[in-house]
GUNUNU-888221 format. One record per atom (N, C-alpha, C): x, y, z; residue number from 1; residue in one letter; atom name. Coordinates in pm, whole numbers, plus 50000, padded with zeros to 5 digits. Example, Ala and Ser with C-alpha at 12.3 -4.5 7.8 and 13.67 -1.06 7.14 Angstrom:
residues 2
      px      py      pz     k   r    a
   51319   49431   50780     1   A    N
   51230   49550   50780     1   A   CA
   51320   49670   50780     1   A    C
   51285   49775   50708     2   S    N
   51367   49894   50714     2   S   CA
   51290   50003   50787     2   S    C
end
This chain:
residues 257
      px      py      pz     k   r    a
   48129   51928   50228     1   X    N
   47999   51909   50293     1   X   CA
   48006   51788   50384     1   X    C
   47943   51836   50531     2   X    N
   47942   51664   50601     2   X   CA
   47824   51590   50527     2   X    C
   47857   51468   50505     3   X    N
   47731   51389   50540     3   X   CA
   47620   51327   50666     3   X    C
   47527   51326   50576     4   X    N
   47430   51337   50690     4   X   CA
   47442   51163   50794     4   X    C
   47409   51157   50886     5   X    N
   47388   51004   50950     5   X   CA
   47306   50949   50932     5   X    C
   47345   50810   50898     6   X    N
   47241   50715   50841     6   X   CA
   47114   50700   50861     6   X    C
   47077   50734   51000     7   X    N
   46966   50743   51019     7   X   CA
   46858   50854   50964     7   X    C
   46938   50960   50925     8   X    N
   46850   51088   50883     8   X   CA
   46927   51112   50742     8   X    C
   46954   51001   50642     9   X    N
   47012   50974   50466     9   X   CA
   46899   50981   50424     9   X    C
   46836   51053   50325    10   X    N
   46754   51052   50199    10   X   CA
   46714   50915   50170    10   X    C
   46613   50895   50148    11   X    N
   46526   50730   50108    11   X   CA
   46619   50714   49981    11   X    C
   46701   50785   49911    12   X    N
   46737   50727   49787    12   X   CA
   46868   50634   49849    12   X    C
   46959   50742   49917    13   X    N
   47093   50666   49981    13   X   CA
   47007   50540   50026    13   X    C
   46953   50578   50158    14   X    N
   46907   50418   50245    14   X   CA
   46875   50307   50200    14   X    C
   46823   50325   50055    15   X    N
   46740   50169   49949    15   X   CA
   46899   50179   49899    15   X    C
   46987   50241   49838    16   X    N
   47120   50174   49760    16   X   CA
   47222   50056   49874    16   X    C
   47213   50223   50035    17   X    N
   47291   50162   50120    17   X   CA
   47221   49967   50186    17   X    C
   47136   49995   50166    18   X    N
   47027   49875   50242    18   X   CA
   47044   49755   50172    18   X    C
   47050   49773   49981    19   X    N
   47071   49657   49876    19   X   CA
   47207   49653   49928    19   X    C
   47249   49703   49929    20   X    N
   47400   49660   49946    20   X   CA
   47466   49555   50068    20   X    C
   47387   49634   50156    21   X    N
   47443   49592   50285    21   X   CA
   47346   49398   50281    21   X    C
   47273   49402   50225    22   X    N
   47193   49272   50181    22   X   CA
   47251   49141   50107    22   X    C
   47366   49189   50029    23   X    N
   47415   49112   49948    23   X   CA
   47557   49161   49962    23   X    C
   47631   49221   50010    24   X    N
   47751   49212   50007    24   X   CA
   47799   49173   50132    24   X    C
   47937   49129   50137    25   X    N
   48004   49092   50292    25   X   CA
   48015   49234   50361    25   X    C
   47990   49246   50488    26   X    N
   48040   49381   50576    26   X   CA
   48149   49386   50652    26   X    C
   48254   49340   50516    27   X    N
   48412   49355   50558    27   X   CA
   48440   49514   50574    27   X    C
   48357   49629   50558    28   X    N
   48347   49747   50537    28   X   CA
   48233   49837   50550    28   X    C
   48279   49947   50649    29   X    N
   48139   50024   50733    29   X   CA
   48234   50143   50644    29   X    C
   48139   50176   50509    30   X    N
   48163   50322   50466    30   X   CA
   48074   50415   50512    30   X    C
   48112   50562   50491    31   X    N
   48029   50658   50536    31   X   CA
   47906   50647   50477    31   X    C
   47763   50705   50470    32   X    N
   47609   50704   50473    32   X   CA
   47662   50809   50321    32   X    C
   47716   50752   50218    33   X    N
   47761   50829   50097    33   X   CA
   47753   50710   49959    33   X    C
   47647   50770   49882    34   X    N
   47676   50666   49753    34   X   CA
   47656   50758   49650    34   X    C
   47794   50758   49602    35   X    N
   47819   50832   49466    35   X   CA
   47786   50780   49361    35   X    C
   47763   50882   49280    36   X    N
   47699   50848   49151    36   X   CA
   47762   50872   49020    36   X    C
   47851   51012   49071    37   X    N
   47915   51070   48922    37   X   CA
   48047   51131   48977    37   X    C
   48163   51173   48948    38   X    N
   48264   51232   48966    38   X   CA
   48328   51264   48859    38   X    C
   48392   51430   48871    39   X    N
   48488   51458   48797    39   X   CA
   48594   51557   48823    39   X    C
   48709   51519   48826    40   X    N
   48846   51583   48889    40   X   CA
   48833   51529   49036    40   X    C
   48827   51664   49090    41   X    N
   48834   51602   49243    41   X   CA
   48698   51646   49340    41   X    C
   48636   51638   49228    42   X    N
   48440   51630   49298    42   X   CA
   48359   51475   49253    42   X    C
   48281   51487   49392    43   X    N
   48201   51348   49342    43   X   CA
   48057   51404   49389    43   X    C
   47982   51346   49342    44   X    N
   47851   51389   49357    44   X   CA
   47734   51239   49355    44   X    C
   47645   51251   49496    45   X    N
   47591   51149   49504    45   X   CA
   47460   51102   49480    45   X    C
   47356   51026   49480    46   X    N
   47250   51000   49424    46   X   CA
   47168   51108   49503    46   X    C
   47175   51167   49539    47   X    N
   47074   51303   49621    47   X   CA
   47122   51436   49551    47   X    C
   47204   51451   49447    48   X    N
   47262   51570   49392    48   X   CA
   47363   51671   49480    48   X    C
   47437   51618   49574    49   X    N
   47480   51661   49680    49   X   CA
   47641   51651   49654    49   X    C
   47729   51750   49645    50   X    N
   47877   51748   49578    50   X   CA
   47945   51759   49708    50   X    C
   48106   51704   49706    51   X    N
   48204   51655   49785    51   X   CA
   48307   51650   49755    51   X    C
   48442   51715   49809    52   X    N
   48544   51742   49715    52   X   CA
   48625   51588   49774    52   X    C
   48622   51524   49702    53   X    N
   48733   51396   49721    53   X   CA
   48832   51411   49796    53   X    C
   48889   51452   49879    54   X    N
   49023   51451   50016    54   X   CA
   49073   51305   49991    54   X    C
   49014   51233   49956    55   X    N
   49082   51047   50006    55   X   CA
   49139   50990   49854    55   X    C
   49098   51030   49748    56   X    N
   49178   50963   49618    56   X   CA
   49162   50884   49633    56   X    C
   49088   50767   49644    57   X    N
   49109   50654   49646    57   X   CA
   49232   50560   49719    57   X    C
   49246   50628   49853    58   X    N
   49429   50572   49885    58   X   CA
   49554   50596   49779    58   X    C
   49488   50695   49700    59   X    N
   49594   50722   49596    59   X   CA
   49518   50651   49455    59   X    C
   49500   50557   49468    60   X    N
   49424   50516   49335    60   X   CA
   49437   50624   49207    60   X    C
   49423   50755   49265    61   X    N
   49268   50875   49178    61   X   CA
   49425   51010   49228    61   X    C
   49526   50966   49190    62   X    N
   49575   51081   49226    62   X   CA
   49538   51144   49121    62   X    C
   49512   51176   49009    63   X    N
   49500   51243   48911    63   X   CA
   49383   51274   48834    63   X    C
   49258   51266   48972    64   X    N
   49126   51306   48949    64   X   CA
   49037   51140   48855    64   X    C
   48920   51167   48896    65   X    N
   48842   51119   48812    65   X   CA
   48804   51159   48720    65   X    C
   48787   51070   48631    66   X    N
   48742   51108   48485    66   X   CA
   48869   51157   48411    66   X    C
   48946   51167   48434    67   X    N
   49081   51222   48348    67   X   CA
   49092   51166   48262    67   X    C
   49108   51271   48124    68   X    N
   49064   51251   47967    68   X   CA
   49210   51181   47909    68   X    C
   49298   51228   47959    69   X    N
   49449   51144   47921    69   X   CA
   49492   51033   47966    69   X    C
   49399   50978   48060    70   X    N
   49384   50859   48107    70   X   CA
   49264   50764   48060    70   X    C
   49148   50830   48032    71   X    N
   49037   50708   47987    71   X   CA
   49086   50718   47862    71   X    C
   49113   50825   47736    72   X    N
   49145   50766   47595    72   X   CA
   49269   50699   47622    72   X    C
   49369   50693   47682    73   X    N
   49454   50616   47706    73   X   CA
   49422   50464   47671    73   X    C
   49331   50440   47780    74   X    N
   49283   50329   47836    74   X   CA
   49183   50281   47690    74   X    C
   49102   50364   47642    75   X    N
   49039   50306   47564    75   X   CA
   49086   50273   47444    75   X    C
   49175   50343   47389    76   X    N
   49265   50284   47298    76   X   CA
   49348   50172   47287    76   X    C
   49388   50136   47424    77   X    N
   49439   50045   47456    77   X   CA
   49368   49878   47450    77   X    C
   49256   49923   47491    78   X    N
   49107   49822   47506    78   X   CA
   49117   49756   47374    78   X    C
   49082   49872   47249    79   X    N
   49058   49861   47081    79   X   CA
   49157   49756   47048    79   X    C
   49260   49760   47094    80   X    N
   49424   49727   47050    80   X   CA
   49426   49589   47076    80   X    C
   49424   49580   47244    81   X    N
   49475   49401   47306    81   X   CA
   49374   49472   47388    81   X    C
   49280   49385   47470    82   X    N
   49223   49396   47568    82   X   CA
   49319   49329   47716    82   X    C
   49420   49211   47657    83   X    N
   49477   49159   47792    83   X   CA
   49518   49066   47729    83   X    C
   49662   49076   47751    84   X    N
   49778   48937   47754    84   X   CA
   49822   48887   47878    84   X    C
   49812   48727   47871    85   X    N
   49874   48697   47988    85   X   CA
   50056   48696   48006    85   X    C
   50095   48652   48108    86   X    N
   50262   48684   48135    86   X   CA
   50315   48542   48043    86   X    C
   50222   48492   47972    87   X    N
   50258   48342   47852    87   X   CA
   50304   48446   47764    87   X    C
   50311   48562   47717    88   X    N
   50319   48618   47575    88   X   CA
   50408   48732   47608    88   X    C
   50483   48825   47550    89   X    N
   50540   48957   47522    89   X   CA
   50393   49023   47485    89   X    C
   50427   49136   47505    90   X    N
   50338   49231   47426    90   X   CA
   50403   49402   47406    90   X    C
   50349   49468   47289    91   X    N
   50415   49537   47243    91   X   CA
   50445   49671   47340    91   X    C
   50361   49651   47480    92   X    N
   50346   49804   47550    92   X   CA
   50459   49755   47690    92   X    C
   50468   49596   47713    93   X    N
   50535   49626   47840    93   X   CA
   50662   49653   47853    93   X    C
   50723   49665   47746    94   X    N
   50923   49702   47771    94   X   CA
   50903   49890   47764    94   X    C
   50822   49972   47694    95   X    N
   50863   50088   47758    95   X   CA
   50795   50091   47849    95   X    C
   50684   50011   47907    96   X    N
   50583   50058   48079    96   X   CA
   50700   50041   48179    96   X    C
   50798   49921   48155    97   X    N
   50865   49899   48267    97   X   CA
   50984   49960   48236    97   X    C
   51054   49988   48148    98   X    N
   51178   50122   48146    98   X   CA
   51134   50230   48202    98   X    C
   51018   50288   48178    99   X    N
   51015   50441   48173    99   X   CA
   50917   50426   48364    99   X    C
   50861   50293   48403   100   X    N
   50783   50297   48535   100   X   CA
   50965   50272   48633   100   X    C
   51086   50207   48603   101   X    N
   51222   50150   48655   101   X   CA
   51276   50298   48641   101   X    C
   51290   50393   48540   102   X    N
   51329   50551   48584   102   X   CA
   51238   50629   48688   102   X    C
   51118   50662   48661   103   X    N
   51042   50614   48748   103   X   CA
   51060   50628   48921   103   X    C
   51067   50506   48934   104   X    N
   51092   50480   49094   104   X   CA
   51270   50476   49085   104   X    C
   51398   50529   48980   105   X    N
   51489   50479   49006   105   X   CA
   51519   50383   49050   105   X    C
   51489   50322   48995   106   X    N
   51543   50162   49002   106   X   CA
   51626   50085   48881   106   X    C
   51669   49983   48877   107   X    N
   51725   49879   48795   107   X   CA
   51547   49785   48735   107   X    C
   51528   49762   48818   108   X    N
   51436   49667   48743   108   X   CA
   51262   49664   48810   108   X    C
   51135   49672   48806   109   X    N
   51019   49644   48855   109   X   CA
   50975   49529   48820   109   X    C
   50871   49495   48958   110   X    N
   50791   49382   48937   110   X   CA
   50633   49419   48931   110   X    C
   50570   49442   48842   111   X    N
   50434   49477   48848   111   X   CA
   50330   49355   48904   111   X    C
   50238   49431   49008   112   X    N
   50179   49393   49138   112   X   CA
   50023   49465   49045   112   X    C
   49931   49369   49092   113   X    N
   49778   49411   49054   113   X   CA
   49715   49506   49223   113   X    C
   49805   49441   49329   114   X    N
   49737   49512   49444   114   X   CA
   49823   49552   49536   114   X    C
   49818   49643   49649   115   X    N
   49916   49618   49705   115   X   CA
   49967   49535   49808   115   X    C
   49845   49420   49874   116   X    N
   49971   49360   49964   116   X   CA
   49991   49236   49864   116   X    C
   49940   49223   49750   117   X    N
   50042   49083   49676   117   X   CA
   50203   49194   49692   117   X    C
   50171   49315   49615   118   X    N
   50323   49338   49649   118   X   CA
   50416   49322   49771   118   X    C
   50354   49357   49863   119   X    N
   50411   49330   49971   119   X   CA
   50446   49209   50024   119   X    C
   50360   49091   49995   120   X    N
   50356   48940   50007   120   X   CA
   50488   48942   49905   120   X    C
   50500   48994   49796   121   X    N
   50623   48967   49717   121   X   CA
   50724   49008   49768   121   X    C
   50721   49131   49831   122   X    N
   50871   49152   49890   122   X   CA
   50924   49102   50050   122   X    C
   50794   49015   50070   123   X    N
   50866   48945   50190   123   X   CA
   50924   48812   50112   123   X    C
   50879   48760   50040   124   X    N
   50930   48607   49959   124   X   CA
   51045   48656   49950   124   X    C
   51098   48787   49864   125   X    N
   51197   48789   49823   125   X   CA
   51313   48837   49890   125   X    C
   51296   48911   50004   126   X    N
   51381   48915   50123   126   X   CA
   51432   48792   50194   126   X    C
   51301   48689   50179   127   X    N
   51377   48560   50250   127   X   CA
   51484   48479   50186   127   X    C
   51419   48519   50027   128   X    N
   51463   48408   49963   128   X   CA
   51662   48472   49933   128   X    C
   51633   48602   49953   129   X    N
   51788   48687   49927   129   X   CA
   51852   48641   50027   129   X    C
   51765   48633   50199   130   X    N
   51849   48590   50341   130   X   CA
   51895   48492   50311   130   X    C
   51829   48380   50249   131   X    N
   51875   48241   50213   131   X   CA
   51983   48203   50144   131   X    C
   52009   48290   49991   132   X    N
   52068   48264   49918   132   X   CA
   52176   48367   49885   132   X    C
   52177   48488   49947   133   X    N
   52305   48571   49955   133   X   CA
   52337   48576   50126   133   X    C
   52306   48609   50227   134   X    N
   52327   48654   50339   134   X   CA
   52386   48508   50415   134   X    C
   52310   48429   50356   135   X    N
   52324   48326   50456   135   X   CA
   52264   48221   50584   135   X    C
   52134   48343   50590   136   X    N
   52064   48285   50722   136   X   CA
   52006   48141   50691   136   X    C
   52034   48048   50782   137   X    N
   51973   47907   50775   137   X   CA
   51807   47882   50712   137   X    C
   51827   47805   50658   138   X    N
   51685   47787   50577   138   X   CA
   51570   47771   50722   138   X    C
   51467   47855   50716   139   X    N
   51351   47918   50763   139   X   CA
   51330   47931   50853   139   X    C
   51451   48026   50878   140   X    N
   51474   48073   50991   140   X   CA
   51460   48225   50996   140   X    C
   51461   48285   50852   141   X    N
   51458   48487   50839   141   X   CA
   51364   48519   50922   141   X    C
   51362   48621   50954   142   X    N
   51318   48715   51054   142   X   CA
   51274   48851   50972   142   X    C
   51193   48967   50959   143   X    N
   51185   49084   50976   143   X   CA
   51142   49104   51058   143   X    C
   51191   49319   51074   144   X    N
   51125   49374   51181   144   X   CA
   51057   49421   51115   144   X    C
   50920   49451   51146   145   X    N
   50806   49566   51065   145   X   CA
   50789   49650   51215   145   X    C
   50680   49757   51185   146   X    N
   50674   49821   51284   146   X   CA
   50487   49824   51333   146   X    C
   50517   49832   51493   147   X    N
   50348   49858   51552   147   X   CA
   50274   49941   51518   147   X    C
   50132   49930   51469   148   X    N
   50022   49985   51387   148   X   CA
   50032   49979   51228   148   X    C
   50124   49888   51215   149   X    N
   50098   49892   51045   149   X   CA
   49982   49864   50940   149   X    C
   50008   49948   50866   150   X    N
   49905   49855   50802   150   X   CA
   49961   49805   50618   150   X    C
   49986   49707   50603   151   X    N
   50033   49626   50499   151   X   CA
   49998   49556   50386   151   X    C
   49845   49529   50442   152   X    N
   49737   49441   50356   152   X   CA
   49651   49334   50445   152   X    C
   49571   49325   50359   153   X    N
   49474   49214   50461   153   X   CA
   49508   49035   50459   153   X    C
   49578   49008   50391   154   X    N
   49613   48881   50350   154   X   CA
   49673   48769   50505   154   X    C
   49676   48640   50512   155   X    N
   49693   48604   50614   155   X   CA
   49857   48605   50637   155   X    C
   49940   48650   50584   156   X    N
   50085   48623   50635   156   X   CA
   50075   48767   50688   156   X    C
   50024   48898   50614   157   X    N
   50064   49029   50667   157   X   CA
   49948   49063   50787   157   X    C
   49843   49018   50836   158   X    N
   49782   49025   50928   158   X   CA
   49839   48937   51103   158   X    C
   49910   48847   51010   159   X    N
   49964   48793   51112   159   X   CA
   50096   48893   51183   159   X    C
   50147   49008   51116   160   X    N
   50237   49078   51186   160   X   CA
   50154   49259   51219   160   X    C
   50031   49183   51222   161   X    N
   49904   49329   51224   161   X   CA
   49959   49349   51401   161   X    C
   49931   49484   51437   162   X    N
   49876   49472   51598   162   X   CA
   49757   49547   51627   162   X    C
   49660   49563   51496   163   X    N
   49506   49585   51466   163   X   CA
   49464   49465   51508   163   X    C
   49386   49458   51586   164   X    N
   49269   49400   51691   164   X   CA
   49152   49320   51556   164   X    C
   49129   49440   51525   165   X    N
   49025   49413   51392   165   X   CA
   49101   49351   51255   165   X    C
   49182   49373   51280   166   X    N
   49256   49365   51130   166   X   CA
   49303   49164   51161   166   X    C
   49338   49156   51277   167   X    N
   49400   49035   51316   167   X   CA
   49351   48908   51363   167   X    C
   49246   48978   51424   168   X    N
   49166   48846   51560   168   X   CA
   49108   48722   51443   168   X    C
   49090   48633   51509   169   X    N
   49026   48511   51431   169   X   CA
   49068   48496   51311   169   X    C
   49224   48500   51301   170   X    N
   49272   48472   51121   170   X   CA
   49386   48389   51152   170   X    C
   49386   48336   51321   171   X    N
   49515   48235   51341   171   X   CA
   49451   48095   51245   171   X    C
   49573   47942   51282   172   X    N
   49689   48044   51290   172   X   CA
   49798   48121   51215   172   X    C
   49881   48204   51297   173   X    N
   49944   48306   51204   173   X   CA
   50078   48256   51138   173   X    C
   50145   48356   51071   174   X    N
   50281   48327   50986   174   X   CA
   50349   48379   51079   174   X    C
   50474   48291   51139   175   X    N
   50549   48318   51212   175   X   CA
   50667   48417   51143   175   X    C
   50834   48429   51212   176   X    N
   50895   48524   51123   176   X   CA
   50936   48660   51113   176   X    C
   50852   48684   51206   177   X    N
   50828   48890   51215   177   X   CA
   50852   48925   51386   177   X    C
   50947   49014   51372   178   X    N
   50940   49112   51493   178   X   CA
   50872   49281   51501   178   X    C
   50830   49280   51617   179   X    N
   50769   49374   51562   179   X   CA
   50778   49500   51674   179   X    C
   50836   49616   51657   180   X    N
   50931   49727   51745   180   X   CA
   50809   49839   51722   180   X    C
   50793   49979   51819   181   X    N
   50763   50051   51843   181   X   CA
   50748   50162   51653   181   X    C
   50698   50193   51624   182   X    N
   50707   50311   51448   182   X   CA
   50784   50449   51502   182   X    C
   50941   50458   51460   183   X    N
   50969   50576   51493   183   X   CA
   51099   50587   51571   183   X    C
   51100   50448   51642   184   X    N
   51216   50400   51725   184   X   CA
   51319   50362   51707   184   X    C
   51421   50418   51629   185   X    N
   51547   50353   51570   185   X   CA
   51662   50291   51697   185   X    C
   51611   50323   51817   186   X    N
   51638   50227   51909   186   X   CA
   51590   50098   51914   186   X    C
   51475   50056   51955   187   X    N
   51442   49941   51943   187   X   CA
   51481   49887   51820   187   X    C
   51432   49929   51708   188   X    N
   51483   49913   51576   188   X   CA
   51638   49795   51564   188   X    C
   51722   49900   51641   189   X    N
   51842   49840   51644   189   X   CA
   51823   49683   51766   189   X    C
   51785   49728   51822   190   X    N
   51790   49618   51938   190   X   CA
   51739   49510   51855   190   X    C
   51613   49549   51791   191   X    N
   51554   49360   51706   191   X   CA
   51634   49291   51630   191   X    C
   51721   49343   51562   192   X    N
   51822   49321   51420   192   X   CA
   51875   49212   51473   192   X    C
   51909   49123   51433   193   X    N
   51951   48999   51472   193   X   CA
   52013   48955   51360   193   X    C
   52155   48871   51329   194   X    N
   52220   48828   51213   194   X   CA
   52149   48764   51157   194   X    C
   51988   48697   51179   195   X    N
   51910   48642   51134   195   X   CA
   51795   48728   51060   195   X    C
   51794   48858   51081   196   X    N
   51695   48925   51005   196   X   CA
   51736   48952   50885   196   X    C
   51661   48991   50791   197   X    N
   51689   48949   50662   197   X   CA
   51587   49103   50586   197   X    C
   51549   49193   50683   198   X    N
   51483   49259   50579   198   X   CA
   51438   49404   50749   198   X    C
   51410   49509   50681   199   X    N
   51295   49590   50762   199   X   CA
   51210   49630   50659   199   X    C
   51091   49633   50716   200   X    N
   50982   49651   50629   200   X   CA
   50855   49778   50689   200   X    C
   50887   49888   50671   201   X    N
   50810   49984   50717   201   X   CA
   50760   50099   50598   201   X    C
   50655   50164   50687   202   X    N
   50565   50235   50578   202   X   CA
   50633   50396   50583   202   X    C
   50679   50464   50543   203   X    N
   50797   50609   50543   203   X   CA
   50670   50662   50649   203   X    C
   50572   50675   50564   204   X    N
   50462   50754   50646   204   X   CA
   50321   50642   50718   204   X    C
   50271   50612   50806   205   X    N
   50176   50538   50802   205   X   CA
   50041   50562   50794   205   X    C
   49977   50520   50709   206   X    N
   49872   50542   50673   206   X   CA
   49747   50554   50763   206   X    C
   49688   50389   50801   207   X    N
   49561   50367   50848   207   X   CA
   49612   50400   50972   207   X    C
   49710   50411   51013   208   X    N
   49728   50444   51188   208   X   CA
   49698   50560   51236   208   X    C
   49654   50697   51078   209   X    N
   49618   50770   51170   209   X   CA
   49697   50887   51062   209   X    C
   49790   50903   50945   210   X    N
   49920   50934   50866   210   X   CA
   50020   51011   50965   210   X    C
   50070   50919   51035   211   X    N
   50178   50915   51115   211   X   CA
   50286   50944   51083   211   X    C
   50359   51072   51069   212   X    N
   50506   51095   50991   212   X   CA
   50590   51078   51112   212   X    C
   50670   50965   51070   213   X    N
   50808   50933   51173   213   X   CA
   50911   51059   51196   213   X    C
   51000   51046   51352   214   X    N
   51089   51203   51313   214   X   CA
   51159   51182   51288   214   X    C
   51221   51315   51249   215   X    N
   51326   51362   51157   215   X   CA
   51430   51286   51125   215   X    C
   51443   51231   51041   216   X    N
   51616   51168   51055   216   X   CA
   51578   50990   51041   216   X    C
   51476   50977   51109   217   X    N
   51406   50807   51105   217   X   CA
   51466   50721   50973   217   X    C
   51413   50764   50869   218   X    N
   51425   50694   50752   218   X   CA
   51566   50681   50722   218   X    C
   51663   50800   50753   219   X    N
   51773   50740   50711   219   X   CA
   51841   50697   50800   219   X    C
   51835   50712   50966   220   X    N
   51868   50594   51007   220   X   CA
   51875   50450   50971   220   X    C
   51704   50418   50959   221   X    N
   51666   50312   50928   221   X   CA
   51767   50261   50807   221   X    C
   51804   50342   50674   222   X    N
   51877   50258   50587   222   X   CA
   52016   50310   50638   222   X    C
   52056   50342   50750   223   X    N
   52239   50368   50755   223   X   CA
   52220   50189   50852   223   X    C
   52142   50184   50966   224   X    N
   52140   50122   51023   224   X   CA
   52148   49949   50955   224   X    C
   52054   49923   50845   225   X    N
   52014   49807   50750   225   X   CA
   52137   49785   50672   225   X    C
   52228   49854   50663   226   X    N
   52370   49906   50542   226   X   CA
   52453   49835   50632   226   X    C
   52453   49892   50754   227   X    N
   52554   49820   50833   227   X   CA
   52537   49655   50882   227   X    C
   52410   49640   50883   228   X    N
   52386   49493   50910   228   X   CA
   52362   49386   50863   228   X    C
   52405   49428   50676   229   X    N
   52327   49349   50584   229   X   CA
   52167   49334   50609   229   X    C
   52104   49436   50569   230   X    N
   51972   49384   50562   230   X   CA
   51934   49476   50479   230   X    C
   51806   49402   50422   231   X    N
   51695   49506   50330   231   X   CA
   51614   49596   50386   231   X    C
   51604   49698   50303   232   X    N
   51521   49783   50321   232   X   CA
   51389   49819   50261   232   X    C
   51243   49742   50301   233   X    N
   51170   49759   50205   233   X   CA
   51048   49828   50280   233   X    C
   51062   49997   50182   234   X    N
   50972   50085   50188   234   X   CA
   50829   50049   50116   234   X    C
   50745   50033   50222   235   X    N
   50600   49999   50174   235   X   CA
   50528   50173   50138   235   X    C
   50549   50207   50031   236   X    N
   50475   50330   49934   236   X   CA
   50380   50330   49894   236   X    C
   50254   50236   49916   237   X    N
   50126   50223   49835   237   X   CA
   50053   50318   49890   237   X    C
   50051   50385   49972   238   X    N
   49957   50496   50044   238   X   CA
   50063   50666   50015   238   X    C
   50222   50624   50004   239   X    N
   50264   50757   50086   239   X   CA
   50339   50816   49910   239   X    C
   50324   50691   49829   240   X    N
   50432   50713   49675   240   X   CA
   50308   50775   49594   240   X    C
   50390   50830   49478   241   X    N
   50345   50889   49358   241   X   CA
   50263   51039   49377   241   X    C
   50387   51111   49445   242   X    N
   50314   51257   49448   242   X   CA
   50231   51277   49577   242   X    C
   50211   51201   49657   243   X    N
   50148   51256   49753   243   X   CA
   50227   51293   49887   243   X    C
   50344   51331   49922   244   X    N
   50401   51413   49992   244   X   CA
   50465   51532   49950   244   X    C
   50446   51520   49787   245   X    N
   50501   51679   49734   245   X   CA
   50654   51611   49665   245   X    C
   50672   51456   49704   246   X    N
   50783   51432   49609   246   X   CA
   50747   51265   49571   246   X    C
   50821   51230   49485   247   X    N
   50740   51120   49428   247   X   CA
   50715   51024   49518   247   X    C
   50820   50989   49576   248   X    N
   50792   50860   49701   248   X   CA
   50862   50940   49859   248   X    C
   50773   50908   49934   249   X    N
   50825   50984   50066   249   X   CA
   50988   50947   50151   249   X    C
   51020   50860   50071   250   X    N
   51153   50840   50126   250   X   CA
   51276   50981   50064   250   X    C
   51181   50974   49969   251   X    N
   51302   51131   49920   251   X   CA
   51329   51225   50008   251   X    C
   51206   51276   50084   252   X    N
   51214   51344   50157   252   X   CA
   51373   51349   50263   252   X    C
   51415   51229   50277   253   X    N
   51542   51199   50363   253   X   CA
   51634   51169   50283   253   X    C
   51647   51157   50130   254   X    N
   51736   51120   50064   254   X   CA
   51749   50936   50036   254   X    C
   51700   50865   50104   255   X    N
   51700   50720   50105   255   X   CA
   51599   50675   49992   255   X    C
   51688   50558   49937   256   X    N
   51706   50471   49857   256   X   CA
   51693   50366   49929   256   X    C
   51538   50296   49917   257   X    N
   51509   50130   49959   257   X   CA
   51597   50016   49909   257   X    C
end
């Protein structure tokens, strides 16, 4: 169902949308839609009016709302420990992170509450690898990311934004980043410099529009990074866990970040 425009929303939406817009920041123009109830992949809003969810939450909700193997999950869990900090062990995180490290095939995870702290993490740790395996002179690393990304709102990853909105008035910025055409394993090559220390692109891009790079891109990108000593870090928070039909969209090409 479309929704209707704000101007012609039900007096119930307009008093929720109106409190809101009163007391919250308007870092965010959502649609003339305030839900009330959801379950699977329907939501239904304070006017009794149903909507089949298309957006998941950016993935959040791949597995529907309200999912019963997930809230008793969760609530059992609640009963048990409500929350340990990283001061303590606790009895659930050595199989979360074995069985989340098979998983993404990997050796080891770092669990992230959002995604651009993750991303903020895997630029630290690209530099800190340029530094301390590769070689590049202390703060001097470089990545290439690519134009229209979108990464997170935080001030080091806005500073390699070329969103207008996403960027303006947040100088000044984090230097560090080059930033090449999405798609271009030419330019790509041209930025690489014995000083770069990482590429950092999204397989698929999200807010730009879900932009699938062509054919062959991704594994360029890691034949190309192989040959030059550099990292490869696939930003998956929009394109991983089932939403291209395989777990993380780099499969699709066979590459390994």
């Amino acid at each position: 169902m479309t929704p209707h425009p704000a101007e012609d929303a039900p007096a119930a939406t307009e008093s929720y949308i109106s409190s809101s817009d009163a007391h919250s920041a308007h870092n965010y123009h959502p649609l003339p839609v305030v839900v009330a109830t959801a379950d699977g992949a329907w939501m239904t809003d304070v006017e009794g009016r149903r909507y089949l969810d298309m957006l998941a939450g950016y993935s959040a909700l791949n597995f529907g709302h309200g999912n019963r193997r997930l809230i008793e999950a969760a609530k059992a869990q609640l009963e048990r420990v409500t929350l340990t900090s990283r001061a303590f062990h606790h009895d659930r995180f050595a199989e979360f992170c074995t069985e989340l490290a098979e998983l993404c095939g990997m050796e080891m995870v770092l669990p992230m509450n959002t995604g651009a702290e993750a991303v903020e993490t895997a630029v630290k740790t690209a530099r800190k690898w340029g530094y301390r395996v590769k070689g590049v002179p202390d703060g001097r690393a470089r990545i290439v990311v690519a134009s229209d990304n979108f990464h997170g709102r935080t001030t080091t990853i806005v500073s390699f934004s070329t969103d207008a909105e996403a960027r303006a008035d947040f100088g000044p910025y984090t230097p560090g980043f080059d930033i090449v055409p999405y798609g271009d394993l030419a330019a790509l090559r041209e930025a690489v410099t014995d000083e770069t220390v990482a590429v950092l692109l999204e397989p698929i891009q999200g807010e730009a529009g879900v932009l699938v790079p062509p054919p062959g891109y991704l594994a360029g990108v890691r034949e190309l990074t192989r040959e030059r000593s550099v990292l490869f870090i696939a930003d998956e928070i929009q394109s991983g866990l089932g939403r291209t039909g395989r777990t993380f969209a780099c499969e699709h090409e066979g590459v390994v970040p």
